[in-house]
C-alpha positions in Angstrom: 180.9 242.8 -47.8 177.1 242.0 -48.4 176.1 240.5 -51.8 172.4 239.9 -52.6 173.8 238.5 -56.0 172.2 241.6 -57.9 175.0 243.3 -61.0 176.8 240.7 -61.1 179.6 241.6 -63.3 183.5 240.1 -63.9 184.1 243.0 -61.1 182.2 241.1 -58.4 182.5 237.8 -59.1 184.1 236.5 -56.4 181.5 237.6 -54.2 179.2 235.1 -52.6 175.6 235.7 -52.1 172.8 233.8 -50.6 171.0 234.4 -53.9 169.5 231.0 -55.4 169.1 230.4 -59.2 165.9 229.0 -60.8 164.7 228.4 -64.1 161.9 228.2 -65.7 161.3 226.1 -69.3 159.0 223.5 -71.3 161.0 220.9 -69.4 160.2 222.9 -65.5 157.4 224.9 -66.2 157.5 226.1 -62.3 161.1 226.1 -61.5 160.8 224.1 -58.9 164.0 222.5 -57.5 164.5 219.0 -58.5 162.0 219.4 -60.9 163.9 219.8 -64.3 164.1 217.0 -66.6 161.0 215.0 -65.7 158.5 215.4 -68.6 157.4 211.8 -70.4 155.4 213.9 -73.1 155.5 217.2 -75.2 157.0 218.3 -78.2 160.4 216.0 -78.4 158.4 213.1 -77.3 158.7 211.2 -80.9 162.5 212.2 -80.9 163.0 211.0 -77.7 161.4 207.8 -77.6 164.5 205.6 -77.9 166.1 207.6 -74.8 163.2 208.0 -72.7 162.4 210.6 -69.3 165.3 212.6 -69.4 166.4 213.3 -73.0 164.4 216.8 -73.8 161.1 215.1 -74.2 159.9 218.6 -73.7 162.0 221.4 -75.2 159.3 223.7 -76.7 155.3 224.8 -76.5 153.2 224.9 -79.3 151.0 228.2 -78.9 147.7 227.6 -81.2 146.6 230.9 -83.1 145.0 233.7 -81.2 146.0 232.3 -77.9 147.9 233.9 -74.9 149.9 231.6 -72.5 151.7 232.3 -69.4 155.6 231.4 -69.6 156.5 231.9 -66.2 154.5 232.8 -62.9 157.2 233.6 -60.6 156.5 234.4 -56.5 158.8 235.7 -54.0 161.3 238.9 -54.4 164.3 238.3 -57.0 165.0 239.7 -60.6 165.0 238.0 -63.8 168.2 237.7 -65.2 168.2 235.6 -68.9 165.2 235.2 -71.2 166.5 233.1 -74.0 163.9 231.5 -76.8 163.2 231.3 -80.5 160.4 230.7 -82.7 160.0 230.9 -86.7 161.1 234.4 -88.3 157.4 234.7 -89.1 156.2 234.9 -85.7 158.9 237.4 -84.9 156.2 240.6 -85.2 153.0 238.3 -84.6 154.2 237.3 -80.9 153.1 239.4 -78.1 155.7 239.5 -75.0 154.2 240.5 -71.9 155.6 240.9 -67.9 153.5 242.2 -65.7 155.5 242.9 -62.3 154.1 242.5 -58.6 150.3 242.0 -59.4 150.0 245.1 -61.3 147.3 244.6 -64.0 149.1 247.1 -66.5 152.0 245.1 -68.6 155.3 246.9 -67.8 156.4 245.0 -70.7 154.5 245.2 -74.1 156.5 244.5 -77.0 156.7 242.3 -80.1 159.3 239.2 -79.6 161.0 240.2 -83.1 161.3 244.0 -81.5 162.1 243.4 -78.1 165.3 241.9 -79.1 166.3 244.1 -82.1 164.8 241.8 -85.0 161.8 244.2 -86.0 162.2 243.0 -89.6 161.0 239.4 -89.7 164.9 238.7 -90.8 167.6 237.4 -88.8 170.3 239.9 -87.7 172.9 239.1 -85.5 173.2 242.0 -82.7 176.0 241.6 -80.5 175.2 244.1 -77.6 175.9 243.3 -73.2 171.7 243.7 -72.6 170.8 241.6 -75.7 172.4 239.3 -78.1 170.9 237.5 -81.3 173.2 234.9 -82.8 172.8 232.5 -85.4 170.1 231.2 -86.3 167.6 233.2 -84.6 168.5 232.2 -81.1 167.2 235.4 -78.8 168.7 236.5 -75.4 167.8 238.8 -73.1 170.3 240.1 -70.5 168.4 242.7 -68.6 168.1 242.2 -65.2 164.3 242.9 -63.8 164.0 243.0 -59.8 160.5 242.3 -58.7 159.5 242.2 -55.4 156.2 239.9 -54.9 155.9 238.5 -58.0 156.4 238.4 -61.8 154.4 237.2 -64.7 155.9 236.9 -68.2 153.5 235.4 -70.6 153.4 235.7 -75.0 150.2 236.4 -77.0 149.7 234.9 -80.5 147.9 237.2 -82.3 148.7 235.5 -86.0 146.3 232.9 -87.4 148.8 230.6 -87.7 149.9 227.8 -84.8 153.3 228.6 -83.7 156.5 226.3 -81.5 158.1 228.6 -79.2 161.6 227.7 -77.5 162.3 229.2 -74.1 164.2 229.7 -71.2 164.1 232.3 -68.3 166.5 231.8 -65.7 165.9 234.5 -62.4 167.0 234.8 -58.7 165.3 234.6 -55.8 167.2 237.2 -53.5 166.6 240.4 -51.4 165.4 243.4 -53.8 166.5 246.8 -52.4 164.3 249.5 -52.0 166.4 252.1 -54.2 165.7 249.1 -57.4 163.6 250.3 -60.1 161.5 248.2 -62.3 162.2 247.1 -65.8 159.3 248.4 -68.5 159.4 248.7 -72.2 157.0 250.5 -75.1 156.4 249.9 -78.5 155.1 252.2 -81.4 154.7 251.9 -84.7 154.3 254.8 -87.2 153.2 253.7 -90.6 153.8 255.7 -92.7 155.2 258.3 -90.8 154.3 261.7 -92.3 156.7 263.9 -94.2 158.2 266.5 -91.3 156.0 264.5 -88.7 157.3 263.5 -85.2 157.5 259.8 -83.9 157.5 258.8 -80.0 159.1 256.5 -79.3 158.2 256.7 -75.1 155.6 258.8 -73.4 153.5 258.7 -70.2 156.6 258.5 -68.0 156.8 259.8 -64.9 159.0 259.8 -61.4 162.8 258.6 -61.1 164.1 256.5 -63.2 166.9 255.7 -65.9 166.0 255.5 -69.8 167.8 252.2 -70.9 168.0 252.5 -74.9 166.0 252.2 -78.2 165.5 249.6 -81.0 164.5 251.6 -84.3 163.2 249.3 -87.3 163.3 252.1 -89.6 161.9 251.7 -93.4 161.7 254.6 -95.8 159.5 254.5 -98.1 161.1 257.2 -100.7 164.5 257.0 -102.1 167.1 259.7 -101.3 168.8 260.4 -98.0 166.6 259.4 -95.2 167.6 260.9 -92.1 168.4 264.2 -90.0 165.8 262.9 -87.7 167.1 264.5 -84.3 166.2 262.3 -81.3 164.6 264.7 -78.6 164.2 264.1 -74.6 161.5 266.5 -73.1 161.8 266.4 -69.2 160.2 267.6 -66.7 157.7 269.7 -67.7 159.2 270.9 -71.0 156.9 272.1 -73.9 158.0 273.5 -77.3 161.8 272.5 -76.8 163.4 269.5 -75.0 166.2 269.5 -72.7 168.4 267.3 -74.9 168.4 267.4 -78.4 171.0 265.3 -80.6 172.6 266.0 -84.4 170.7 263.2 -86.2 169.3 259.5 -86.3 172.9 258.0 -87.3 174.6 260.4 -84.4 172.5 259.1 -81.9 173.0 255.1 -82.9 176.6 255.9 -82.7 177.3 256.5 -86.2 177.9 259.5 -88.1 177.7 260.9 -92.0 175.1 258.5 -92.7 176.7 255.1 -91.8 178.5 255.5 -95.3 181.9 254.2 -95.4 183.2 256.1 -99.0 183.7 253.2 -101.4 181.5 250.7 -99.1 178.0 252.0 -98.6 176.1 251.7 -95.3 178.2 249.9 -93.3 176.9 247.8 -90.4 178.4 247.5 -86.9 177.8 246.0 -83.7 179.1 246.6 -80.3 178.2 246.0 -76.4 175.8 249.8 -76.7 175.3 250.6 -80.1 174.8 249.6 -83.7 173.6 249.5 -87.4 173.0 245.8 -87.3 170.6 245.2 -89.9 170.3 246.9 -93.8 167.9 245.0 -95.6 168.7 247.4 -99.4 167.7 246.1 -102.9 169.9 248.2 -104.8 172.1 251.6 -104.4 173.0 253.6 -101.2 170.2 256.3 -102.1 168.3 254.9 -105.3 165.8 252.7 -103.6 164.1 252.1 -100.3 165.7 250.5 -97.8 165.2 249.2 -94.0 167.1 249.4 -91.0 168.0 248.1 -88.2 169.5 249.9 -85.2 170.0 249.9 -81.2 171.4 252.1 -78.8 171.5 251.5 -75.0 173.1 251.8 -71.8 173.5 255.5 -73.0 171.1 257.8 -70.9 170.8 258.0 -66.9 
């Protein structure tokens, strides 16, 4: 049996592949081999003074206030396979992640750090999920694998005014791609306020094959009272006034159901490997105030 190292799972494990691992941090900014390790200055240099070359002299950037830099500039045909960083809970929505696949101008990712891994809220929120896991304090990680063929470019925009120290890792492969692999891209959209009775997209401007992955919803009402019955809606393929798939309501569609309200408890948060209400921020009541929410669903539509 052939392996190119691609979906590796606990099923194929045992497999070998002629796949080769590389990673890319503050400590090898190019991955090379042999190259990890090496840095005499950077950010742990005062720490590490006593231990010398070696000893994390360089375990984060510092990204200065309006300012993009380029994370990783990878060349060759392989997939990324963990993105792993963390940075201050203020930069969660003020950072800018961008990955631009095989040349291609247009970002195929264009999301907020905070968002991207399902902490829209500037508040840490643990999400246990098998694409993306959060866990304590802050610490980010991104298990979707993102084939590229020529090259890939992942880079972070600072848009706050504020200097920021960003952590990072991104370990990829560097293997044979098929042609039947599809690249990984990812919107964001904010509605605020969202109109009374008014639609939001969450993904448009789609078009040939392809699988839709999931959705993060940071979700904040800004009325008291119940807040949902928001039916998610897939048009496809040409449809106009009416979608092809139509679901019951918001909590239905995260996994839930009657409102995430467990009788005695409130709304009750959950999370598992493709769904989950991970994140109530609520100042008072189950309908009395406004509240905030954090949910994800993926893996779910192909």
């Amino acid at each position: 049996m052939s392996f190119n190292g691609l979906g590796l799972g606990l099923g194929n494990l045992a497999y070998l592949s002629s796949a080769e691992t590389r990673s890319i941090s503050p400590e090898n900014f190019s991955g090379e081999i042999g190259r990890g390790g090496m840095a005499t200055e950077g950010t742990g240099a005062g720490p590490a003074r006593d231990l010398g070359q070696g000893w994390k002299v360089s375990p984060s950037i510092r990204i200065p206030a309006k300012t993009m830099v380029t994370l990783a500039d990878i060349h060759g045909m392989g997939a990324l396979q963990h993105i792993w960083m963390t940075v201050h809970p203020s930069h969660w929505r003020t950072l800018l992640l961008r990955v631009h696949w095989d040349g291609d101008v247009r970002p195929a990712v264009n999301v907020p750090v905070g968002d991207f891994f399902c902490n829209g809220w500037g508040e840490f929120s643990q999400v246990t999920s098998l694409p993306i896991a959060v866990n304590p304090h802050g610490g980010f990680n991104s298990y979707w694998e993102m084939p590229f063929r020529t090259a890939a470019r992942v880079s972070i925009e600072n848009l706050s005014d504020q200097e920021c120290t960003l952590y990072y890792q991104i370990t990829y492969t560097l293997t044979e791609v098929p042609e039947s692999a599809a690249y990984f891209q990812a919107q964001w959209r904010r509605s605020n306020p969202l109109p009374d009775r008014a639609d939001h997209t969450l993904i448009d401007g789609v078009n040939g094959s392809g699988h839709y992955v999931g959705t993060y919803l940071a979700w904040g009402t800004n009325s008291s009272g119940w807040w949902g019955e928001g039916e998610m809606k897939f048009y496809l393929d040409g449809d106009d006034a009416f979608p092809t798939i139509c679901g019951t309501g918001t909590e239905d569609y995260f996994g839930g159901a009657w409102n995430f309200d467990v009788p005695g408890h409130g709304y009750t948060s959950f999370s598992t490997p493709f769904q989950g209400l991970h994140q109530i921020l609520r100042p008072d009541g189950l309908y009395r105030s406004q509240q905030r929410f954090g949910m994800y669903c993926t893996g779910c539509h192909s």
